[in-house]
C-alpha positions in Angstrom: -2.6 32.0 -8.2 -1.9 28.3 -6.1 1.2 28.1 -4.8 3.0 25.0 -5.4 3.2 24.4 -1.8 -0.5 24.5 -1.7 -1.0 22.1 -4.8 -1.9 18.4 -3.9 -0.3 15.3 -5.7 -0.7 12.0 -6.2 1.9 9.7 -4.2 4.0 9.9 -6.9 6.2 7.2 -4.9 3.9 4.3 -4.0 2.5 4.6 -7.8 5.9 4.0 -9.3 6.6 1.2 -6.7 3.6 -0.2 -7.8 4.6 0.4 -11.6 7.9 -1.4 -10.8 6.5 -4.3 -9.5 4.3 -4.8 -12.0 7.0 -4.5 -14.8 9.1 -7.2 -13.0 6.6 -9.4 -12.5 4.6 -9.2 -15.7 7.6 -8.2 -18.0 10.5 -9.9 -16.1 10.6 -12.8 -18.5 10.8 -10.7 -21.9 13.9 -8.5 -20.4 14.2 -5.1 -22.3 12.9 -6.2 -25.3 10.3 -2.9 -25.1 13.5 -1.1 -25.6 13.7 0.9 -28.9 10.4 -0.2 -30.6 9.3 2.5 -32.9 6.3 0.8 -33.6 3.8 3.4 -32.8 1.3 1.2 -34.3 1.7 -1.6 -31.6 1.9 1.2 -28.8 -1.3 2.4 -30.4 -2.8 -1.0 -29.6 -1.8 -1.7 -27.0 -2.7 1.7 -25.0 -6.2 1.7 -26.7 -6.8 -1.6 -25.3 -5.7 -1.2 -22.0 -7.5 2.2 -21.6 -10.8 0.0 -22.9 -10.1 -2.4 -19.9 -9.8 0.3 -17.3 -13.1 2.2 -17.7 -14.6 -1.8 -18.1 -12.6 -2.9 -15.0 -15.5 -4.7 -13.0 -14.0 -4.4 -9.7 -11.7 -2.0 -7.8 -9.1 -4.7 -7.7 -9.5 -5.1 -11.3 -9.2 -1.2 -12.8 -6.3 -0.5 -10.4 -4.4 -3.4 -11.9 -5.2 -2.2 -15.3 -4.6 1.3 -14.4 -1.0 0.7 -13.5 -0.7 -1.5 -16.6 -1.3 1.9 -18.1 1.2 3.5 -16.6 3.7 1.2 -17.4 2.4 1.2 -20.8 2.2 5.0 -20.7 6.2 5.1 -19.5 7.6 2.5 -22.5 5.8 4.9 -25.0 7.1 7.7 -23.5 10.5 6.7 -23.5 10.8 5.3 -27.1 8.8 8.4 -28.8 11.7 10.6 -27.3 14.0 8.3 -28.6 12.4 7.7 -32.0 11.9 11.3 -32.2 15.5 12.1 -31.7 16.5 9.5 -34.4 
């Protein structure tokens, strides 16, 4: 059995930087307005398409932008299927 102090992560801590970033400068403008959308049919979308542009990313540059888009995309659906689940 691994102990936990043997386990490697990811830095956890530069990612989310990165992930804030991203969400201020690409979402600044629209505020919260991914707040409470229970349209699993956008989220759907919208993660299907950005998972299509990170294994066709022609560059380094380019698939670590779209992999943090991911995240960030990964996080709002996260948070509004607890919430939509809870309703």
């Amino acid at each position: 059995m691994v102990r936990e102090e043997q386990c490697k992560f990811p830095d956890f801590e530069a990612i989310v930087q990165k992930c804030k970033a991203k969400m201020i400068e690409r979402y600044g403008e629209l505020g919260n307005s991914w707040v409470d959308n229970h349209d699993f049919d956008h989220w759907k979308k919208e993660v299907q398409d950005k998972l299509v542009a990170v294994w066709t990313s022609q560059t380094q540059e380019a698939m670590d932008k779209n992999i943090i888009d991911a995240f960030n995309l990964f996080a709002m659906l996260y948070m509004n299927t607890n919430q939509g689940f809870k309703k």
